[in-house]
N, C-alpha and C positions, 0 to 999 in steps of 0.2 A: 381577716384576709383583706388585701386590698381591695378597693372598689375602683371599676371604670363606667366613667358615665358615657351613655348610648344615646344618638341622636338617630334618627329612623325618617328618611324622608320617604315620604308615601306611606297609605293607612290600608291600604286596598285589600287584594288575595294574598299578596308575598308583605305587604307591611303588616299583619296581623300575623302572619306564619315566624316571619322574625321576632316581633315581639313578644310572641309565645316561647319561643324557641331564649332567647335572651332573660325570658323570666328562669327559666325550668332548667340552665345548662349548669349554672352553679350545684342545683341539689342532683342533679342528676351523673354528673361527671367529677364534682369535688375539684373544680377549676381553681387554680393560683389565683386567677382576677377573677371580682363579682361582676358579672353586670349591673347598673345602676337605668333604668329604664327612664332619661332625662328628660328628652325631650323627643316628639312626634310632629313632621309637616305634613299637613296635606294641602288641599289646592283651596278650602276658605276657612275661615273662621272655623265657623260652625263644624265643619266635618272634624276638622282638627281635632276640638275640642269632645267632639264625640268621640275620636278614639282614643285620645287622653285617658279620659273615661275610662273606656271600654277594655284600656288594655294595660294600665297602670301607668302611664308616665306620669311625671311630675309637673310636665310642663306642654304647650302647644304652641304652635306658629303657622300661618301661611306660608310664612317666607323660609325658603330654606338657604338663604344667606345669615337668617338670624341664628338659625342651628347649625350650621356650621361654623359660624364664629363666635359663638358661647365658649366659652373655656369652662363650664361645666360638662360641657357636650366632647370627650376626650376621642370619639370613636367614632365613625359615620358608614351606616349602611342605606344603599342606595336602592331603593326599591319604586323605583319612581319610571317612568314612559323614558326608552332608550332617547330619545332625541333632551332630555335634562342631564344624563350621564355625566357627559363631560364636563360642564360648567360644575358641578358639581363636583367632583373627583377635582377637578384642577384646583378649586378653590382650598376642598381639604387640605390636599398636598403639600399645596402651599404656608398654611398652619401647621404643619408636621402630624395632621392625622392619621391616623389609619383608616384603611376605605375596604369595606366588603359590597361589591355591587353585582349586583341581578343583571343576569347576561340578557343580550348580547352585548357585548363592551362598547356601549354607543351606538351610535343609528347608521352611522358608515366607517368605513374599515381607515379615512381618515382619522374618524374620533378616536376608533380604537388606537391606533396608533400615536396620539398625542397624548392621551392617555395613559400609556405602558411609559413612554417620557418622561410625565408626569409624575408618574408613579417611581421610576427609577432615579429618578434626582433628586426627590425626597428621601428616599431611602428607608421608607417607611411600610409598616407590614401592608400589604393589594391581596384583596381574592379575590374572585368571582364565584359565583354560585349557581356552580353546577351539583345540582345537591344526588341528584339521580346517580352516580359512580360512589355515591358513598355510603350505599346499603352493606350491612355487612356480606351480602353476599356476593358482589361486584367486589368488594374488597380483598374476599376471599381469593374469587376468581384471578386478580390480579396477582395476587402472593402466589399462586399456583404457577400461571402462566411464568412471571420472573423466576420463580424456582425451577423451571424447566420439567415441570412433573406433564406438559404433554408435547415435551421432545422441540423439533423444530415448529414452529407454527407456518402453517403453508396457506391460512383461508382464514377469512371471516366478513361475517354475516352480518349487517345491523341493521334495525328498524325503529323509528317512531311512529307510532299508526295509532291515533285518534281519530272519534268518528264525529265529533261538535259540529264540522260540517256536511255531512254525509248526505242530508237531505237539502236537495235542490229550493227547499221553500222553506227554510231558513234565513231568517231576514237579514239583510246588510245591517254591518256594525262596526264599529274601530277595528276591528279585527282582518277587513275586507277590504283596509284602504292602508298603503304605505307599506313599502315595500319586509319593513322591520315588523310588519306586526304577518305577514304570511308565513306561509309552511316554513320555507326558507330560514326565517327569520326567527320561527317560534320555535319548532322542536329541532330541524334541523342541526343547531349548536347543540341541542345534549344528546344527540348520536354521534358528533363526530367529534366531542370533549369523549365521550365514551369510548371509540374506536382510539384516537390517542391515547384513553386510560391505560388500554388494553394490550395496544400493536406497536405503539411507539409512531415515531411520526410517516406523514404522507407525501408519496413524493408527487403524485399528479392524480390528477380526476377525469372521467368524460360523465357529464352529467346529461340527462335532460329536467326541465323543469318546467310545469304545465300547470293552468286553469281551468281544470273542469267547468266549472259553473260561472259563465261570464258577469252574468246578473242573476240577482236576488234581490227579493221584496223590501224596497226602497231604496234601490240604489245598485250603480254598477261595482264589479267586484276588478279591483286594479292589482292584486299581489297572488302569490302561486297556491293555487291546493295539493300538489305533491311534486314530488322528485325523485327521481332512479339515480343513484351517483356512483359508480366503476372508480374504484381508487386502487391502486399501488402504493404500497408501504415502502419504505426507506429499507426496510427488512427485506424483500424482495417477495412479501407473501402480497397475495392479492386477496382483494375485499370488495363489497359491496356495500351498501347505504339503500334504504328505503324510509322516506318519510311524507306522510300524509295526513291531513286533516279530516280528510272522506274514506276514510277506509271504515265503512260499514260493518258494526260489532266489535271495533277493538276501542278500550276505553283506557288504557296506559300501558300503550303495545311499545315497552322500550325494551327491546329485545334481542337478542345475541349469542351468536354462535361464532367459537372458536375451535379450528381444527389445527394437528398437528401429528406431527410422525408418532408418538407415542399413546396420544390422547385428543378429546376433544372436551370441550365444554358447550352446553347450554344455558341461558337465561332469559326468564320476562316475570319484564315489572309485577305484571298482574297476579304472579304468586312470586312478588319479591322475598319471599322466606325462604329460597328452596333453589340449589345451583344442581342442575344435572350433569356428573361425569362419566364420560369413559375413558377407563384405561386399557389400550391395549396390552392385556396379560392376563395370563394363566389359558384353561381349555377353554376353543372357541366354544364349545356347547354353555359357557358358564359367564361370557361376554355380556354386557350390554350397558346401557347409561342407567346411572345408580342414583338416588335421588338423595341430595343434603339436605338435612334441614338447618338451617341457622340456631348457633344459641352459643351457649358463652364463651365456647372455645374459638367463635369468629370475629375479625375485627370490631370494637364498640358494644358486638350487642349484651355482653353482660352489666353492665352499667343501665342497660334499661329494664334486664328481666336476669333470673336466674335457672328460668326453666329453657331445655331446649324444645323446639318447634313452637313457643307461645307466640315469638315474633316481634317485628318492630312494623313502625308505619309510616306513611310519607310526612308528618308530621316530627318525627325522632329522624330522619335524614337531616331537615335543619337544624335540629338539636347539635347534632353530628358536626354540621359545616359550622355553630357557632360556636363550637368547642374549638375546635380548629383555630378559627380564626381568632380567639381570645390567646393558645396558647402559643400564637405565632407572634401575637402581639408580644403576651409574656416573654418570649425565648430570644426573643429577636431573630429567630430562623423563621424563614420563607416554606409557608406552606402551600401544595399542590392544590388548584391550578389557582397562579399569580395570572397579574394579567398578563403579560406577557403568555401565559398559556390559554387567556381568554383571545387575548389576539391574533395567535397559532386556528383558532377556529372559525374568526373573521375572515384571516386571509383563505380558509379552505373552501368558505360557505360561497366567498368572493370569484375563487379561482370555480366553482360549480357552477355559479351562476354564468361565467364566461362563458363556458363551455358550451353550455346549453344554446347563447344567443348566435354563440362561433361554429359549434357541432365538431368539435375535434377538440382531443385531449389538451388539455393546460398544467405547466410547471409549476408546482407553489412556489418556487422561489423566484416566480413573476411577480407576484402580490405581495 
C-alpha cells in the first residue's frame, strides 16, 4: 500500500495524541495511504528529539520551516500554539500540502480567514480537528437528526463545562493569559463546531462572557472563565451554548440536547458510549428516553471493537479524524469540517464575543 510521510509540528498533549493516532490508523481502519511518522518539531533541540524517540519518527527539527519543506514530509499536521497556525498552513499550501490543524483556526478571525484562502487556492485536502463530533455516537445522532427520525427540530441545548479552573487558588498559567487560550477560545469552538454538526448553520447570537476569577497565584487573569451564548439557527429552531472552565465537578461536560416535533435526543461526553432517545410513539404509559449503547452497527466503531457496549475513547476519536483526513487526501474529496467550516466557528466565537462587550444581539454575516 502506498505510503505518506507525516510532518507533526508540536510534541505536546495534541502532538502525541496525533502521533499515536497516525501510528495505529493504518492497522485499525485498513487505510489506502500508510502513514510514515517522518518527521516531529518542537520548540528545541532536545525536546524534539525526545519525542522523536518517544513516538517513532524518523527524523527531528526545531524549525518547522525544515518540516515543511522536506519533500519527504508529504502531509503537515499542525498541533502547535494558535498564534504559529498561520505561518505554518500558508507555508504548507504553498508546497501543495495537505494540512490537518488543531482549532481554533489561528489566533484571530483574520488568520482564520487568510487561512481558508490559503487553503482554497491550493486546492488541496484542510481539516481542522474537531475530533469531539466524531464519536460514534454524535455521529449517530447526526444520521438520525438528517433522517428526520425526530420530526422538526425546534431546540437545542449545548455545553462545554470543565472544572481545571474551578478553584479560585489555582495558579496563573498560559492558559490565563491571551485571549486564544480562555473559555472563549479553548472549548467554546467544539460546542459550537458541534451545534453546527448537528443544527446546521447560525444566524445571530446574544452572548455574555465573564471572569470570574480576576487574579490567581502569580499573576493576573486577562481572558474569559465562562459564557452563556442565545443563538438562532438559519433553521428557525433556537438554541443555547453554555461554556466554562469553572464549572465545579464536570470533567468533559460536552454535552447536548436536541429536541423536535417527533423526538428528542440526549448526549455527554462523560459516558460518550451511550446516545439517549426519545421517540414520541406508541402508549404514553410506555414513553421515555431509551439508552444506545454504541458498537458496530454505529459510525467507525466496529473497526475498533466488535463487541457492542465495550466502547471507544478520546484517544480512537483522533484515530477517527486521521482516517478522515488520510482518505480525504486519498479521494481528493473534501472532508467535514475543512477550514472553511473551521472559520464558520471563528466568525460565531467572534460575533459572541461582540455581543457580550455591545449587549445586544449580532448577525454572523457581520463577521
Amino acid at each position: 500500500m502506498p505510503e505518506i510521510g507525516i510532518g507533526i509540528v508540536g510534541g505536546g498533549y495534541m502532538g502525541k495524541a496525533h502521533s499515536v493516532a497516525m501510528s495505529a490508523v493504518g492497522a485499525v481502519f485498513n487505510t489506502a495511504l500508510r502513514p510514515r511518522l517522518e518527521m516531529i518539531c518542537a520548540s528545541s533541540p532536545d525536546s524534539a528529539e525526545r519525542y522523536r524517540m518517544a513516538y517513532g519518527f524518523q527524523r527531528a527539527t526545531e524549525d518547522w520551516r525544515v518540516l515543511v519543506s522536506d519533500p519527504s514530509v508529504q502531509a503537515v499536521v499542525i498541533a502547535s500554539p494558535q498564534t504559529t497556525h498561520r505561518q505554518i498552513a500558508e507555508a504548507a499550501f504553498a508546497l501543495g500540502k495537505p494540512v490537518l490543524c488543531e482549532k481554533p483556526l489561528g489566533a484571530s478571525l483574520q488568520d482564520g480567514q487568510a487561512m481558508v484562502t490559503a487553503a482554497e487556492a491550493a486546492g488541496v485536502t484542510n481539516m481542522v480537528g474537531f475530533n469531539y463530533a466524531r464519536t460514534p455516537a454524535t455521529q449517530y445522532a447526526r444520521q438520525l437528526i438528517e433522517a428526520g427520525e425526530l420530526g422538526d427540530i425546534t431546540w437545542f441545548r449545548g455545553e462545554h463545562t470543565e472544572d481545571f479552573y474551578a478553584d479560585p487558588e489555582a495558579p496563573a498559567t498560559w492558559r490565563t493569559s491571551g485571549m486564544a487560550n480562555g473559555t472563549m477560545g479553548d472549548l467554546a469552538p467544539h460546542m459550537v463546531n458541534g451545534a453546527l454538526a448537528l443544527m446546521g448553520p447560525i444566524a445571530k447570537v446574544m452572548a455574555e462572557v465573564e471572569t470570574v476569577h480576576h487574579t490567581r497565584p502569580g499573576g493576573d487573569v486577562d481572558n474569559d472563565d465562562h459564557a452563556q451564548i442565545m443563538c438562532r439557527f438559519e433553521s428557525g429552531a433556537m438554541g443555547n451554548i453554555y461554556v466554562s472552565r469553572i464549572s465545579t465537578g464536570r470533567k468533559m461536560g460536552y454535552a447536548y440536547e436536541v429536541s423536535g416535533t417527533k423526538g428528542a435526543l440526549r448526549f455527554d461526553q462523560e459516558d460518550q458510549n451511550a446516545l439517549w432517545l426519545y421517540r414520541r410513539e406508541g402508549p404514553e404509559a410506555q414513553r421515555g428516553f431509551t439508552k444506545i449503547l454504541t458498537g458496530p452497527a454505529h459510525p467507525d466503531y466496529e473497526s475498533f471493537c466488535q463487541g457492542p457496549g465495550h466502547g471507544t475513547g478520546y484517544q480512537d476519536q483522533i484515530i477517527i479524524e486521521a482516517k478522515d483526513f488520510l482518505q480525504a487526501i486519498h479521494t481528493g474529496k473534501a472532508t467535514w469540517p475543512t477550514f472553511r467550516d473551521g472559520h464558520e466557528v471563528n466568525r460565531i466565537v467572534a460575533a459572541a464575543l461582540a455581543s457580550s462587550d455591545q449587549q445586544k444581539w449580532q448577525d454572523i454575516r457581520d463577521f
